[in-house]
Structure formats: structure tokens, C-alpha cells
C-alpha positions, 0 to 999 in steps of 0.5 A, spaced: 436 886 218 440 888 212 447 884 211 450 891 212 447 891 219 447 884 221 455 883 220 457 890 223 453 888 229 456 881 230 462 885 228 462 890 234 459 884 239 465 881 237 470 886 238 467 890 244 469 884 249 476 884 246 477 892 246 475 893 254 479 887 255 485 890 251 483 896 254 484 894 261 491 890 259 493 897 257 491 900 262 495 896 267 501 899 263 498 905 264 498 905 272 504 903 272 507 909 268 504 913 273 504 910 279 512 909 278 512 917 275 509 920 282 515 917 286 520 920 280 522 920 273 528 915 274 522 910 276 518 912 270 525 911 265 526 904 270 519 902 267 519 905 260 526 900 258 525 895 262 518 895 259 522 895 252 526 889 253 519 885 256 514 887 250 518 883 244 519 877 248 511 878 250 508 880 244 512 873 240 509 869 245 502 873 243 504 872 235 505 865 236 499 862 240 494 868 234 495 861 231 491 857 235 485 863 233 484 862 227 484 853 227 479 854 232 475 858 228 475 854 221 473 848 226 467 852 228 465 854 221 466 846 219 461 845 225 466 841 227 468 843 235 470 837 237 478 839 234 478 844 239 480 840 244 485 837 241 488 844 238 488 847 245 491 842 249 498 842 243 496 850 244 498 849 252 504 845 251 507 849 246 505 856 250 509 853 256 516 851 251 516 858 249 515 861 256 521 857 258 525 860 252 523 867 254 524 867 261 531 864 259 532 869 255 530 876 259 535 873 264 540 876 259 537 883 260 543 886 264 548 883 260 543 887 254 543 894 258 551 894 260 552 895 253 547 901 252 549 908 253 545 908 260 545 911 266 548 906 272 541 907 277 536 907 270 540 900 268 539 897 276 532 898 277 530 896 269 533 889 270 530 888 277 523 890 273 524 884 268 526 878 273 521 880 277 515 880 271 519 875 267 516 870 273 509 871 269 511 868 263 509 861 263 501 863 266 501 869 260 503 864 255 498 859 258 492 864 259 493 867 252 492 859 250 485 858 253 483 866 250 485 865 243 481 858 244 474 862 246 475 867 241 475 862 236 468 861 238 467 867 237 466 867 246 470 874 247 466 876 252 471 871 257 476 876 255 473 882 258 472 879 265 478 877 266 482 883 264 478 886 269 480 881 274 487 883 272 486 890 273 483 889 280 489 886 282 494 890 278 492 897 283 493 894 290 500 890 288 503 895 285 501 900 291 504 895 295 511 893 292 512 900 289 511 904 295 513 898 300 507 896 305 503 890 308 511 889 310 514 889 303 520 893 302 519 899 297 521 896 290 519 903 286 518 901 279 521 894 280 515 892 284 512 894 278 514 888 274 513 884 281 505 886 280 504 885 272 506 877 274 502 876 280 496 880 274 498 874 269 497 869 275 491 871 276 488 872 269 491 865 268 488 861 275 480 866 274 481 864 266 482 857 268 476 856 273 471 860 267 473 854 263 472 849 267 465 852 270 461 855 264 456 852 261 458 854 254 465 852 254 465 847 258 462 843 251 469 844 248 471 839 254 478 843 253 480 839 261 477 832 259 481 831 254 489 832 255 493 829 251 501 828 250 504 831 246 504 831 239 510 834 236 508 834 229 501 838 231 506 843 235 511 843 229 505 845 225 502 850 230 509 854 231 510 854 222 503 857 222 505 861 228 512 864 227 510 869 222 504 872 226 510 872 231 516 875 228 512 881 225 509 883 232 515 882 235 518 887 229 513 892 230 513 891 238 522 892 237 520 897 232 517 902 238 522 898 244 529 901 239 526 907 239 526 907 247 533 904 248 536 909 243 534 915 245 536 913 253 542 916 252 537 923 251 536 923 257 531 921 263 525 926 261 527 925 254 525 918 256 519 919 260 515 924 255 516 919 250 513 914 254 507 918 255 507 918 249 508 911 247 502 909 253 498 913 250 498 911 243 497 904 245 490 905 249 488 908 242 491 903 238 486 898 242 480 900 239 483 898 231 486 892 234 479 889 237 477 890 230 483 887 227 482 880 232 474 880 231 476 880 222 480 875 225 475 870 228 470 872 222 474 871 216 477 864 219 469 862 221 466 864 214 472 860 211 471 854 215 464 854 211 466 854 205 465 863 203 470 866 201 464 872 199 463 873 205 470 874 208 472 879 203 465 882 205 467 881 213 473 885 211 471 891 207 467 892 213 472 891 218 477 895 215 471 901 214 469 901 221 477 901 223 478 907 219 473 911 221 475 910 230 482 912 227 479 919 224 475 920 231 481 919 235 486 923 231 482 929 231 482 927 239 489 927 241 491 933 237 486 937 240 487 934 247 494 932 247 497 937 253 491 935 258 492 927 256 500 928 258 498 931 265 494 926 266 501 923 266 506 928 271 506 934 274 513 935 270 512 941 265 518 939 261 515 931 260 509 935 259 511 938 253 516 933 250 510 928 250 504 933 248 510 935 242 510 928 240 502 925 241 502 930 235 505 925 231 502 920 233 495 922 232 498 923 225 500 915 224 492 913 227 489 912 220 495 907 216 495 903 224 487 902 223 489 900 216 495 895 217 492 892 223 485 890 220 488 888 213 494 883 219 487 880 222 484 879 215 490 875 213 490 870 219 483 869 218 486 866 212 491 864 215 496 868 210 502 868 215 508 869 211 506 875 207 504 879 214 512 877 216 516 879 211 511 886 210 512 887 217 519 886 215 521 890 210 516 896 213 518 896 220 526 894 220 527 895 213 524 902 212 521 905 219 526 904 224 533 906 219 528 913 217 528 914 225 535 913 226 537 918 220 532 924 222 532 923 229 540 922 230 544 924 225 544 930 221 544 927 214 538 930 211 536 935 216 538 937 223 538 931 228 530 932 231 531 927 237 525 923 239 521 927 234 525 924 228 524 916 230 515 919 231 516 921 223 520 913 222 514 910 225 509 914 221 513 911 215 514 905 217 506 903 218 504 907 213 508 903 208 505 896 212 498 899 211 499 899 204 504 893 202 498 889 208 493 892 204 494 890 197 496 883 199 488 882 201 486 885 195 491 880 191 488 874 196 481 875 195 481 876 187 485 869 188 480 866 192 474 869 187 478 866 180 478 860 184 471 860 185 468 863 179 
């Protein structure tokens, strides 16, 4: 078998397990749009805002634990497998302290949308969403801890049934707490957040039991070996961390803005948004899966000491990613109207979202380039370069360039919705190339210094 084969293989084997399961997850987001759209497009607005304030604090809480991933992987590459114990139990614990933060935090949100521009009704029932999947927290933190972990070793196939024992449990909750059955009062898109809790607890508890009862992980001795906490260990897994987590929970307020701030367009103008929204990120799963698997490959072939082989690993994973966003683009142009039927029976969230899957299938390609090269760089673990690009391309460059072409008529006639989608483009295209060149940059420094 030749290299090309041999690493694209482990590539795809690595990544398949990682994208069903993201494809679930999404898809858990997906069922709740819908669901909460066929009792009215007030409940889909409920979810697409309260969604928008949960995905930041969420997606911090992913970015910051994505160190973990990295750790475990070196000590794999070292043959040393006894440090993962160790760096999973800090894991836990910094998991739970930030999972407290961020219950405290989403506890502000209707303080947060008494200020925006909202409807009275849509801001009532958004906030009721968060507090009630804002319960989750703790067991989505925890369980993201005991993934990254078997990632790490290059196991992902745990990640895959877990997502669906998540996706198992998501279906019956939400007809339960939405529609109000077994008893329970009809909490319409509420009783959406009430379900994605009970999902995270699942995933967590059916995790947990994979650990403790499979032959492979448990080697890792992850439960025999707990610990108290060591301050300086989480200190350095949270610095390690933190960039990883500020740039995804940039990216994520990137496209939340956006939700809030075309609130005030009106319900359907929201509703086909998220449509839209929803459906570009079962999309961006498949880039995503490659991104995680360049993550684990380039951090084990680092543990072994061969900086030619990530450099390889990541031309690859860059190549493979390319190619999906080419397929997927020329797919949602082609299909966008019959995927957003998929959504509603409203013609005119139909057309907004159809009008808008256009921009996003045009982004697919620079988002398949910026996501690998992230992965990459938390292979080497060159965290800081993946927070200040996200930065200035998101914050800096994406977000004001929606603003301006979406609600002013500065430059042209204000385009509405359709303004923040060209912003979106800019901004990850701008990622994708500043991402970009900062691999090429790092591997040309790894191979001076090993000339």
C-alpha cells in the first residue's frame, strides 16, 4: 500500500466515527428546528435566539477541553499511555469549573434580550430555552472530557454511538415537552432545551459506562486512577486551551450577531435564517471530521518525533476537505429550495432561506480550508496563532462587513440577511487564508529546524 493510501485511509477511518457522530449532534438541532417550526414560526424564532445566546458559551466550553485532545495524542505517539489518566481526571475537573461558569452566565440571558429590539412573546420563550438546556452544562462538559480522551488514541468509534444514543433520546423528549404528553405541559420550543439537556445527560452517563466496560479503554485505567486537583496542571491545560476556545466561541458569536441582529427584521426573516444556518452546519460537519482527525494525527506523529509526516498528514487532510466542499457546494445551490421545504411549509421562509443556502454554499470552500489548517495547528499545539486569526477575521472583518451591507446603505442599498451571508463569506475567507499560511510558516520552521 502506498503512503497516499495508507494515511488517507487511517484519515477517513478516523474521521467517518467523528463526522456521523457530529452529524447526529447537528441533527439533534436540526429536529428541534422543525419540530418547534410545525407548531409555529414564533417557536422556531424561540429556538434560533435562544440557540444563538447557548452556541457561544457551548462551543467555549468545546474549544477549551479540544486541548485535552492534542495531549493525548503526543503521549500516544510517545508510547507513553500512562499520562492520559492523569491528563483526563485535570480535564474533568476543569470541565465542571467551566460548566459552573457558564450556567451562571446563561442565567443573565433575559437580562441580555430585554435590551435587544425584540418581540415580547420571542423574548419569553427564548429565555425559557436557555435555562432549561443550560441544566446540561455540567454533563456536556464532562462528556466532551472522556471524548477528546478516546479521540486522543485515535478511538472514535465511541463518539459515534454515543451520538446516536443522543439522537435516540432527543426525538421522543422533544415530542414529549414540546407538544406536552405523558403528563407533561406543552412547553413548544422551551421544551426543546429541556430535551438537548436530558440528551447531554444521556450522552454523558452511556459515555461513562463505554469507559468503564471496553476492553480498549479500559487500559487507560481513566476511573482507578482519580486524583485531586492540581491547579498547575488545569492552569496549563486552560492556557493551552483558551485560544482554541476564544476562536471558536468567535466564530460561533460571528453567526449568533447575526441571529440577534436581524431579530428586529422580523419572525420569518429569523426563521429562514435558521434554516439556512442549520443547514450549512450539518454541511460544515464533514470539513470539521477532517479538521478533528488532522488534529489527532498531527499531534501523534509529533509525539513520535516526525514533523515530515504531519506536514504530509496535513496536505492530505486539507486536499480531502477541498474536495467534499467542491461536491456540497454544487449540491446546496442545486437543491437549496427542496432542502428548505424540508424545514416549513411557509413559502416565505422558504424563499428567504433558499435566497440564502446560495451564499452558503459559495463559503463551503474557504470554511473546508480554515477548519483543517485549525485542526493542524492544534495538532501542534499553535494555539495562539488560531485565536488572534479568528479574531481579526471574524470580529475585525466578518462581522463589521455584515453589518455595513446588511443594515446600512453605506456602500450599497441595505441588503438585509443577505448582507451578513456576504460578511460571513469575508470573514472565513479571510481565516482561511491568514489559517493557512501559518502551516506553511510552522512546518517550514519544524523542517529548518530538523535539516
Amino acid at each position: 500500500m502506498s503512503q497516499f493510501s495508507k494515511q488517507l485511509t487511517t484519515l477517513i477511518k478516523l474521521a467517518t466515527p467523528i463526522l456521523i457522530a457530529q452529524v447526529t449532534q447537528t441533527m439533534m438541532g436540526l429536529i428541534d428546528t422543525v419540530m418547534a417550526g410545525r407548531v409555529s414560526a414564533l417557536d422556531m424564532a424561540a429556538v434560533a435566539v435562544g440557540s444563538s445566546l447557548w452556541l457561544p458559551i457551548v462551543m467555549f466550553l468545546t474549544g477549551i477541553l479540544m486541548a485535552i485532545t492534542p495531549l493525548v495524542a503526543n503521549a500516544d505517539g510517545e508510547n507513553r499511555r500512562d499520562k492520559v489518566a492523569p491528563i483526563f481526571v485535570q480535564g474533568c475537573y476543569l470541565a465542571l469549573i467551566c460548566a459552573v461558569i457558564a450556567v451562571i452566565l446563561l442565567n443573565f440571558s433575559p437580562i441580555l434580550l430585554g435590551f435587544m429590539d425584540i418581540e415580547t412573546d420571542l423574548t419569553a420563550l427564548a429565555s425559557d430555552y436557555v435555562f432549561w438546556i443550560a441544566l446540561g452544562a455540567p454533563a456536556y462538559a464532562v462528556y466532551q472530557v472522556m471524548r477528546n480522551t478516546s479521540e486522543g488514541v485515535s478511538y472514535t468509534l465511541p463518539t459515534m454511538i454515543i451520538g446516536f444514543v443522543g439522537l435516540a433520546v432527543n426525538i421522543p423528549a422533544n415530542y414529549i415537552f414540546i407538544n406536552g404528553h405523558l403528563g407533561m405541559p406543552a412547553m413548544g420550543g422551551a421544551g426543546c432545551g429541556l430535551a438537548t439537556a436530558l440528551v447531554y445527560w444521556a450522552m454523558f452517563i452511556a459515555m461513562g459506562l463505554y469507559i468503564a466496560y471496553n476492553k480498549r479503554l479500559k487500559q487507560l485505567k481513566l476511573f482507578t486512577q482519580m486524583a485531586r486537583m492540581d491547579w498547575r496542571y488545569i492552569g496549563y491545560l486552560t492556557k493551552l486551551g483558551t485560544p482554541v476556545a476564544m476562536s471558536l466561541f468567535m466564530e460561533v458569536a460571528l453567526f449568533a450577531a447575526v441571529a440577534i441582529l436581524i431579530a428586529p427584521l422580523g419572525t420569518t426573516v429569523v426563521a429562514g435564517h435558521q434554516v439556512a444556518i442549520n443547514f450549512s452546519s450539518i454541511i460544515f460537519m464533514l470539513p470539521l471530521s477532517i479538521g478533528i482527525a488532522a488534529s489527532i494525527r498531527v499531534g501523534y506523529f509529533m509525539g513520535k518525533g516526525a514533523p515530515h509526516m504531519a506536514r504530509y498528514v496535513t496536505k492530505l487532510a486539507l486536499f480531502t476537505g477541498l474536495v467534499i466542499a467542491g461536491v456540497t457546494g454544487v449540491i446546496t445551490v442545486w437543491l437549496r429550495v427542496d432542502i428548505a421545504s424540508l424545514y416549513t411549509n411557509d413559502a416565505e421562509v422558504i424563499a428567504i432561506a433558499a435566497s440564502l443556502l446560495f451564499f452558503a454554499a459559495l463559503y463551503q470552500l474557504s470554511d473546508a480550508v480554515q477548519v483543517v489548517c485549525a485542526g493542524a495547528l492544534r495538532g501542534y499545539k499553535d494555539m495562539n496563532a488560531i485565536f488572534v486569526i479568528t479574531f481579526i477575521s471574524y470580529l475585525l472583518v466578518g462581522l463589521p462587513t455584515g453589518c455595513i451591507l446588511g443594515l446600512t446603505d453605506w456602500l450599497i442599498p441595505a441588503m438585509g440577511a443577505a448582507g451578513f451571508w456576504v460578511g460571513f463569506i469575508t470573514g472565513l475567507t479571510t481565516a482561511g487564508a491568514l489559517l493557512g499560511a501559518r502551516v506553511l510558516w510552522l512546518q517550514n520552521q519544524l523542517k529548518r529546524l530538523n535539516a
